[in-house]
C-alpha positions as CSV (number, residue, x, y, z in Angstrom):
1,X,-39.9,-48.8,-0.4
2,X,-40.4,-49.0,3.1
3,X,-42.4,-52.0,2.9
4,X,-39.6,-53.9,1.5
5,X,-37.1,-52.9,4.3
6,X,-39.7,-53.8,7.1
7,X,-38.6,-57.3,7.0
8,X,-35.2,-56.4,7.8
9,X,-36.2,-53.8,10.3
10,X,-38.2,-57.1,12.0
11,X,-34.3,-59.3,11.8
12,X,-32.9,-56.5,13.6
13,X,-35.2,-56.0,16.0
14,X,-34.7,-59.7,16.9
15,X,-31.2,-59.2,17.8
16,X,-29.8,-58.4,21.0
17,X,-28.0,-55.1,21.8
18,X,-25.2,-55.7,21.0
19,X,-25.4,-57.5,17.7
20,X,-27.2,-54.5,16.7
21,X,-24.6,-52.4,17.6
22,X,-22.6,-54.5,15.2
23,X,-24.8,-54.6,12.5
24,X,-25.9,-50.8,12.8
25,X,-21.5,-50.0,13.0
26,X,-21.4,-52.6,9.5
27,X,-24.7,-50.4,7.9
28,X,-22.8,-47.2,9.0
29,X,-19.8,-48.1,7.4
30,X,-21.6,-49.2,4.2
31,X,-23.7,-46.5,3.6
32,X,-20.5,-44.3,4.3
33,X,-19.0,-46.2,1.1
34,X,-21.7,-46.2,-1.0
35,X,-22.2,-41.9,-0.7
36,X,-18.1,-41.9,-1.5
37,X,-18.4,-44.4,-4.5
38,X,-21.9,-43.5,-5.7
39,X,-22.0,-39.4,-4.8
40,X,-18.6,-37.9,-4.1
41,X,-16.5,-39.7,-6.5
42,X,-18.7,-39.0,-9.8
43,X,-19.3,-35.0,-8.3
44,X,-15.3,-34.7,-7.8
45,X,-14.3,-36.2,-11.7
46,X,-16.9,-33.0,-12.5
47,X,-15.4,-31.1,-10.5
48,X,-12.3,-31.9,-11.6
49,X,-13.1,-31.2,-15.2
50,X,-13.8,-27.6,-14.1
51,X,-11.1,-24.9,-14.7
52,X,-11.0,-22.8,-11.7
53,X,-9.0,-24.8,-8.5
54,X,-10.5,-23.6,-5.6
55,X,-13.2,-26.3,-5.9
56,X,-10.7,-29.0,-6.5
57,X,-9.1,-28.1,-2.8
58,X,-12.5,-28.0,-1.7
59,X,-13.6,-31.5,-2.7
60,X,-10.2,-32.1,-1.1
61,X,-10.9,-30.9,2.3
62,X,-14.3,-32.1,2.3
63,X,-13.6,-36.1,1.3
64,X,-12.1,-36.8,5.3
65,X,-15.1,-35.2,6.6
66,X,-17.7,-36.3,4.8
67,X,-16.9,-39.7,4.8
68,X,-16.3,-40.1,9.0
69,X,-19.6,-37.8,9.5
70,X,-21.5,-40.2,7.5
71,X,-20.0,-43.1,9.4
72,X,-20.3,-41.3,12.6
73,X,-24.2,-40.1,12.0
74,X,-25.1,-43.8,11.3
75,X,-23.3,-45.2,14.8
76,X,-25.0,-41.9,16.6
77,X,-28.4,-43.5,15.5
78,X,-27.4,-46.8,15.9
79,X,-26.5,-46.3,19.9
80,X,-29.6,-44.4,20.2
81,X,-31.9,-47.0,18.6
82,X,-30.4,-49.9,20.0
83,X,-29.5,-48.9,24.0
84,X,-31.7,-47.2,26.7
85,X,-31.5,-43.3,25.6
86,X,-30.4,-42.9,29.5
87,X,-27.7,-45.4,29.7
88,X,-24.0,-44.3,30.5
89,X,-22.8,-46.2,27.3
90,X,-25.9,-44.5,25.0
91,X,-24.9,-41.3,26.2
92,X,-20.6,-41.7,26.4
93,X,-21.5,-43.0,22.7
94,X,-23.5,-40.3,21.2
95,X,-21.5,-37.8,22.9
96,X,-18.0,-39.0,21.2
97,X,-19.4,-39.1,18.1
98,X,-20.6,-35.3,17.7
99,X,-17.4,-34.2,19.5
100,X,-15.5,-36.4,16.6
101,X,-17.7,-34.6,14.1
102,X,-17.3,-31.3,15.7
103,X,-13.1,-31.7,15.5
104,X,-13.7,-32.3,12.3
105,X,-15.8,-29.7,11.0
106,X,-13.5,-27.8,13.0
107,X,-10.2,-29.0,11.0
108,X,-12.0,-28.7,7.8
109,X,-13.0,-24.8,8.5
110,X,-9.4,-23.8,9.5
111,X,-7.7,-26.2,6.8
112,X,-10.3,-23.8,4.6
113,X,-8.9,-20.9,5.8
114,X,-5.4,-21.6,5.2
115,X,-6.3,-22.4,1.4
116,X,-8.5,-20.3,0.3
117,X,-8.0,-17.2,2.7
118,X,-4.5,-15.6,1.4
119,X,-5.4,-16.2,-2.1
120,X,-8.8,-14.1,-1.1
121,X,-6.7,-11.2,0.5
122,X,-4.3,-10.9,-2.9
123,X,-7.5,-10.6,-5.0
124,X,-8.7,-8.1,-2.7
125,X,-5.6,-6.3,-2.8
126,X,-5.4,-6.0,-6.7
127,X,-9.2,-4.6,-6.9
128,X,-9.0,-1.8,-3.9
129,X,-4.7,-1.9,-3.6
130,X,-5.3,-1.4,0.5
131,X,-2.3,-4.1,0.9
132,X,-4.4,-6.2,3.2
133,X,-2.4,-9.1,1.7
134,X,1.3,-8.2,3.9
135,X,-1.1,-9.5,6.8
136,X,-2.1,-12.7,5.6
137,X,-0.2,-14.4,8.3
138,X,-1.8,-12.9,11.1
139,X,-5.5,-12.8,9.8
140,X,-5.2,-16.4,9.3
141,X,-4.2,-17.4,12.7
142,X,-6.9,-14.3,14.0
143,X,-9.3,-16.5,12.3
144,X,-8.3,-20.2,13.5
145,X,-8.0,-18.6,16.5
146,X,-11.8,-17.6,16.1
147,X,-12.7,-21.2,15.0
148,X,-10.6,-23.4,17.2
149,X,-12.1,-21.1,20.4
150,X,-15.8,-21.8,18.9
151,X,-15.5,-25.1,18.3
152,X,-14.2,-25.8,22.0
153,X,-16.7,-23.8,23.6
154,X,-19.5,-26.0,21.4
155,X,-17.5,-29.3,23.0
156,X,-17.6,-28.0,26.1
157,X,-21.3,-26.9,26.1
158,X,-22.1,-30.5,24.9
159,X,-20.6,-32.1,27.9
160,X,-22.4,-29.9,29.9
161,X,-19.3,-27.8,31.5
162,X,-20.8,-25.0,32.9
163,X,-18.8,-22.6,30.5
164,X,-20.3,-19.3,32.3
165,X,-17.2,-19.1,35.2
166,X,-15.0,-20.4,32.3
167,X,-16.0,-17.3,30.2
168,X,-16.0,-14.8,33.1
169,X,-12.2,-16.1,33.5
170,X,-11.3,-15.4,30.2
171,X,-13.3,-11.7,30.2
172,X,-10.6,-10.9,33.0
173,X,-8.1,-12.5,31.2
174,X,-8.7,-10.8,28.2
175,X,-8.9,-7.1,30.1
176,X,-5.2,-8.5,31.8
177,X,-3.8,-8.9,28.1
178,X,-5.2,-6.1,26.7
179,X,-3.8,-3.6,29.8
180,X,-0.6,-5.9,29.0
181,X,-0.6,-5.6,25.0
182,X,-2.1,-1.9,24.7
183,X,1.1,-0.4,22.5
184,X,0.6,-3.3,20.3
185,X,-2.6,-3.5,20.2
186,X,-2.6,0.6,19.6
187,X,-0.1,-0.3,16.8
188,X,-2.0,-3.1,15.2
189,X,-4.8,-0.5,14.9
190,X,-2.9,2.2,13.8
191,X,-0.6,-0.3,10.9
192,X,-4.5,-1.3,9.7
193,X,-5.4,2.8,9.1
194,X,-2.0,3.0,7.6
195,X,-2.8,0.2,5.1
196,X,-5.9,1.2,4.0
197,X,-4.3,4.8,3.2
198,X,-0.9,4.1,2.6
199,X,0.7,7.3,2.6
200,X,3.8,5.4,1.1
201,X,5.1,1.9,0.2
202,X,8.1,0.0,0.1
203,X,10.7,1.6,-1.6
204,X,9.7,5.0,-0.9
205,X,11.6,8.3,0.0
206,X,10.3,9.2,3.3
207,X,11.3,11.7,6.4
208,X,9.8,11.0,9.5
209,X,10.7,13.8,12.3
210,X,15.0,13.8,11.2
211,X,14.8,10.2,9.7
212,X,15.6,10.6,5.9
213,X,15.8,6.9,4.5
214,X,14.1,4.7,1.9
215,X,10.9,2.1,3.1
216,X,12.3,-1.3,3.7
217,X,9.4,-3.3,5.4
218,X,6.3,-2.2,6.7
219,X,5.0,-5.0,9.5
220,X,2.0,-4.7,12.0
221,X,3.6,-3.0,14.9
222,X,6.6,-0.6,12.8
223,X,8.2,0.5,9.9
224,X,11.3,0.0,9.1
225,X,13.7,2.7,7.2
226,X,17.5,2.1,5.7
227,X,19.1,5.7,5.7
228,X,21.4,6.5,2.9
229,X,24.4,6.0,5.9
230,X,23.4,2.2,6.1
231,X,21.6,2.3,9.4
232,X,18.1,0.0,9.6
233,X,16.1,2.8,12.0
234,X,12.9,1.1,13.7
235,X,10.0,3.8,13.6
236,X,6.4,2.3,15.5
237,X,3.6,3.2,13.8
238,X,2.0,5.0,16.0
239,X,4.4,7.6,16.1
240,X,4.5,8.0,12.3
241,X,0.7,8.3,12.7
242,X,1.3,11.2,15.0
243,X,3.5,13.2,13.3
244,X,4.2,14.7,10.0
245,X,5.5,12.0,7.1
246,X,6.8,13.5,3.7
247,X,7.0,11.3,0.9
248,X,9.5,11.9,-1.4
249,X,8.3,9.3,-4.2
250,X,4.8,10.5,-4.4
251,X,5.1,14.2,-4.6
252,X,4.5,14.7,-8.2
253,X,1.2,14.1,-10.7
254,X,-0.3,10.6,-11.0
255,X,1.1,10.1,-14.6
256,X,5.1,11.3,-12.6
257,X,4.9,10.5,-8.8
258,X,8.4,10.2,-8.5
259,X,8.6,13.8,-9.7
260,X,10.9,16.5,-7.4
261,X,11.1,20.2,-7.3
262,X,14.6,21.6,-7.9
263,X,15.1,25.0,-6.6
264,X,18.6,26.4,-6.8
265,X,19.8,30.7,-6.3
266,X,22.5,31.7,-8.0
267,X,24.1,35.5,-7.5
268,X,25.9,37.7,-9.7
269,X,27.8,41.0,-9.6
270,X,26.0,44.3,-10.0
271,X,27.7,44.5,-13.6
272,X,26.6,41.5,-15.1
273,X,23.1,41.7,-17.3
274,X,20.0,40.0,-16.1
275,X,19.3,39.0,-19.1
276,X,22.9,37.7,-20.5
277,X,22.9,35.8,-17.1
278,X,18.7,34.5,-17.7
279,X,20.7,33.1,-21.1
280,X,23.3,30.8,-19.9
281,X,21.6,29.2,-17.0
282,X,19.1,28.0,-19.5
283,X,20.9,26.6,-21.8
284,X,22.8,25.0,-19.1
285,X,19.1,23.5,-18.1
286,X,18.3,22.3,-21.5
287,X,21.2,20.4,-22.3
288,X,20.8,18.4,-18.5
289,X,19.1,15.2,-19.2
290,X,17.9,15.0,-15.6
291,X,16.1,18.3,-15.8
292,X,12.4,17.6,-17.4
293,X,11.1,20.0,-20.0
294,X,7.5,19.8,-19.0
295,X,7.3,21.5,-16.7
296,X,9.2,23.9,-18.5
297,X,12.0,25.2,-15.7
298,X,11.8,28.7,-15.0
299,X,14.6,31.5,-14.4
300,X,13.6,34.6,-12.6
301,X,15.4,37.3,-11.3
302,X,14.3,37.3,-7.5
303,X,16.3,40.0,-5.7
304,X,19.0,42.7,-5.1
305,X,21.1,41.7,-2.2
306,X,23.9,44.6,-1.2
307,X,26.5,42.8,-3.2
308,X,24.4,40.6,-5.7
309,X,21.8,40.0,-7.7
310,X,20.5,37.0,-6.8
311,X,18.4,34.5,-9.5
312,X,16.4,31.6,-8.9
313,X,15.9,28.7,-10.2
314,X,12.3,26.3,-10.4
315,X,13.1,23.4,-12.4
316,X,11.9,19.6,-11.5
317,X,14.1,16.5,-12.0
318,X,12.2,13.1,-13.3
319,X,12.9,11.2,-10.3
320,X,13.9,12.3,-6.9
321,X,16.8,10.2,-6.6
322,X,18.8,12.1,-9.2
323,X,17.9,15.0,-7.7
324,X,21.5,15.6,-5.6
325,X,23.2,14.4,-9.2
326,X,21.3,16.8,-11.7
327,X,22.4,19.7,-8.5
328,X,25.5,18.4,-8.7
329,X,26.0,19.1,-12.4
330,X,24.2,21.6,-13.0
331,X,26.5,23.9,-10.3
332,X,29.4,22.4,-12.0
333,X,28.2,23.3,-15.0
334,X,27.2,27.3,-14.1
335,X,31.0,27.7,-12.8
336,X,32.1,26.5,-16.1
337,X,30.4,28.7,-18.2
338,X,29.8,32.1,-15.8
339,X,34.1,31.6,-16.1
340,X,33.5,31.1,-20.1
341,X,30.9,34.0,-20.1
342,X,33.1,36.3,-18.0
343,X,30.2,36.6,-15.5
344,X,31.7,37.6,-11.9
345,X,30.5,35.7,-9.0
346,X,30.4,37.7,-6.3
347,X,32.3,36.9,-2.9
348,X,34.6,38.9,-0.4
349,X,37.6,40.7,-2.6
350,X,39.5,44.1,-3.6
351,X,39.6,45.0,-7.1
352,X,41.8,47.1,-8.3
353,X,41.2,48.8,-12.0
354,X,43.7,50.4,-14.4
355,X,43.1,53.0,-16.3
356,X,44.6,51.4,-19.5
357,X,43.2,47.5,-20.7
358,X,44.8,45.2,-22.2
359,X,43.6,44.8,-25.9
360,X,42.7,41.4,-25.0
361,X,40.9,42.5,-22.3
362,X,39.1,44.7,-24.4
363,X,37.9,42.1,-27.1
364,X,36.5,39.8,-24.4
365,X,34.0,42.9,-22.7
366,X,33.3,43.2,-26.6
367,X,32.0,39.8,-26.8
368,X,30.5,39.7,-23.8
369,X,28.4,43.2,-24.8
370,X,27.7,41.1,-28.1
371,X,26.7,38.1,-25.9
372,X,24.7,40.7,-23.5
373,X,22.4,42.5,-26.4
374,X,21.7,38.8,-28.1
375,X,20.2,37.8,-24.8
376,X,18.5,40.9,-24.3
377,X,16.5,40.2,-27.4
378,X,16.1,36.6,-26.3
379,X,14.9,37.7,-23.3
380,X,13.0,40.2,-24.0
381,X,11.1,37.9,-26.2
382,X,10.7,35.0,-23.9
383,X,8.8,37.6,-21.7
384,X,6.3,38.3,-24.3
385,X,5.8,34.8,-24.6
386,X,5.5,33.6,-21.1
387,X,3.2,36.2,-20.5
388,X,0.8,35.4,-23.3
389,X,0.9,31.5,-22.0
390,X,0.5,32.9,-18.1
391,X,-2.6,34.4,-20.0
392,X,-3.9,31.2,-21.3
393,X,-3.3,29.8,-17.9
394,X,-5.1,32.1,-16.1
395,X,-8.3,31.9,-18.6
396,X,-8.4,28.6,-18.5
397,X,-8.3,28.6,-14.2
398,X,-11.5,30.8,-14.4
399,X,-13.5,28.7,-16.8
400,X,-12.7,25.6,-15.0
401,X,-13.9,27.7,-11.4
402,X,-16.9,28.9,-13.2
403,X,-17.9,24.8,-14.2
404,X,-16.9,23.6,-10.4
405,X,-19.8,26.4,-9.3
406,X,-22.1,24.2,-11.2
407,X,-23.8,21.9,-8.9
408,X,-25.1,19.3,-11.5
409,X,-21.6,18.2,-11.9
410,X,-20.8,15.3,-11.7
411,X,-18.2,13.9,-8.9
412,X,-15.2,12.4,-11.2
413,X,-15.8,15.9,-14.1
414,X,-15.3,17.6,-10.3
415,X,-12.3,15.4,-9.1
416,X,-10.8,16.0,-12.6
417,X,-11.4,19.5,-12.8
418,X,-9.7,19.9,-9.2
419,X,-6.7,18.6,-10.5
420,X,-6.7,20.1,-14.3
421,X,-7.1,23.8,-11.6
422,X,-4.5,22.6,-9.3
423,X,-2.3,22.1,-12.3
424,X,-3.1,25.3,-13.1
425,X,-2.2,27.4,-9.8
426,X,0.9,25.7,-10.2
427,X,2.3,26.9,-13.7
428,X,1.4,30.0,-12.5
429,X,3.3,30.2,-9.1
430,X,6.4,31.0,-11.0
431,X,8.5,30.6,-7.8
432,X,7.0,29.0,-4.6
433,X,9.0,29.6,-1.9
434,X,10.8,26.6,0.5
């Protein structure tokens, strides 16, 4: 084969400089059109046959730079095989042509990044949810940045510029910025940690410090929160890192995060029953539609003020923003029927008490006695039977502390048990106080 292209190597040698720069530029320029027609066109119809499209885009960014490298390669050897390796022209030449090819293996890797970068970050995001995506913008410019900076200091190092004061320049530059940009930059590192855990998301009931509002936008440097009195409060993210952030929307259990504790105290006169009162303010629960029934809500009798009896209570409302509504009726609802019941709430008054009743009077105390011994039995047998269940409860939190003690275990059996015993402790804390 290269017997048969000595002859020609002979023609060429024949001619002067710069009709071999011509014939070398004409090669160049042929040889780049035969690799497009002969190699790159029959590997991009495979390519485009394919059904993923990353590789299409690819093929795509790759034609421009393929085909000037090529043509660029052949004139590099050309100038050097034709001209004095030391002449100005050789060298002007040669040099041009890597810088082209450097520009454009430089455009090619950011045009790369661009494409194929965000899509990266989203997949990320749906395998590991760290929400890496919301900063797509920035880690693409972060990383033309990065190759645009590289690919200047390569040009520069192959003109021989003496890069080193260049680089000392930018050291202090960069210590100037960084003294300059330190919140931000404090910030940027701090909106990172808070990706990668997010303690909440957008939409989310939050307090931070006295700031009660719902998660608009989370950026790089803040958080914004809209308050329920229409006011957009900007909160940087180092100070939420800082202090203490409650999250409203991820309080309850994986399978119902958006799950809020309802605690209410009600007080009664000394003369009403315990258990007559136990009575109503159940039923009221049960027939709210806000109020779940799993957890089951709990009424206990929780003290004896000098005027009252006071009751509490525990019931949890399926999603914490009908938590202010389900109060709302259900306090509506207990002054309804304590005035049905005849149950006497107690507040500053004189009464005054005949010694004769009106026979009315006297046939609604005999329903309400009637009313009082049914919900003495009820009562008396819903203790029996959160009692037994309290047992089961508290059988079942020993045997799963007895298989966390073994160490064989297995991480998720522990993670699972942790949370079947948390569960647990907390169907037995009848009333956990605010």
């Amino acid at each position: 084969m290269w017997s048969a292209l000595e002859p020609v190597a002979e023609v060429l040698k024949a001619l002067d400089t710069w009709q071999q720069l011509i014939a070398g530029i004409l090669l160049s320029a042929l040889l780049a059109l035969s690799v497009r027609y002969t190699i790159w066109t029959p590997a991009k119809m495979f390519v485009g046959k394919t059904e993923v499209e990353w590789d299409d885009e690819l093929m795509k960014l790759l034609t421009p730079v393929l085909n000037y490298a090529v043509f660029l390669t052949g004139v590099y050897f050309t100038i050097v095989w034709s001209m004095d390796e030391n002449s100005v022209i050789a060298t002007t030449f040669a040099t041009l042509a890597v810088l082209v090819i450097m520009l454009l293996s430089g455009r090619f890797l950011s045009k790369s990044v661009s494409a194929f970068l965000p899509a990266t970050l989203e997949t990320i995001d749906e395998r590991t949810e760290l929400g890496i995506s919301e900063a797509s913008t920035v880690i693409v410019g972060f990383c033309k940045v990065i190759i645009w900076g590289s690919a200047i200091l390569l040009i520069l190092a192959n003109l021989n510029v003496d890069i080193t004061a260049a680089l000392a320049s930018l050291t202090i530059f960069s210590l100037v910025i960084g003294m300059a940009v330190q919140e931000s930059a404090s910030n940027f590192l701090t909106s990172v940690q808070l990706m990668v855990d997010k303690p909440y998301e957008i939409g989310d009931k939050i307090q931070v410090d006295t700031v009660i509002g719902t998660v608009a936008e989370i950026g790089f440097l803040s958080t914004k929160i809209r308050t329920f009195s229409e006011t957009m409060v900007i909160i940087p993210n180092k100070t939420i890192a800082n202090t203490i952030v409650t999250n409203y929307a991820k309080g309850g259990p994986s399978n119902s995060p958006r799950r809020v504790n309802l605690k209410l105290d009600i007080t009664v006169d000394y003369g009403e029953n315990p258990s007559h009162v136990k009575s109503v303010l159940r039923e009221i629960l049960d027939q709210n539609e806000h109020i779940l029934s799993e957890p089951a809500p709990v009424i206990l009798f929780t003290h004896m003020l000098d005027s009252a009896l006071s009751f509490r209570i525990n019931s949890w409302v399926d999603d914490y923003s009908d938590e202010w509504l389900a109060r709302d009726q259900i306090l509506s609802k207990i002054l309804k029927r304590f005035d049905e019941e005849n149950i006497s709430i107690p507040y500053p008054h004189m009464q005054i008490k005949y010694d004769q009743e009106e026979n009315a009077e006297s046939r609604e105390e005999g329903a309400k006695k009637r009313r009082v011994a049914k919900a003495k039995v009820e009562e008396k047998a819903r203790a029996v039977e959160l009692e037994a269940e309290r047992n089961v409860y508290r059988n079942r939190a020993e045997q799963v502390r007895v298989e966390l003690e073994n160490e064989e275990l297995e991480d998720e059996a522990k993670i699972e048990l942790n949370v079947e015993l948390m569960n647990l402790e907390e169907k037995l804390n009848l009333s956990s106080e605010n």
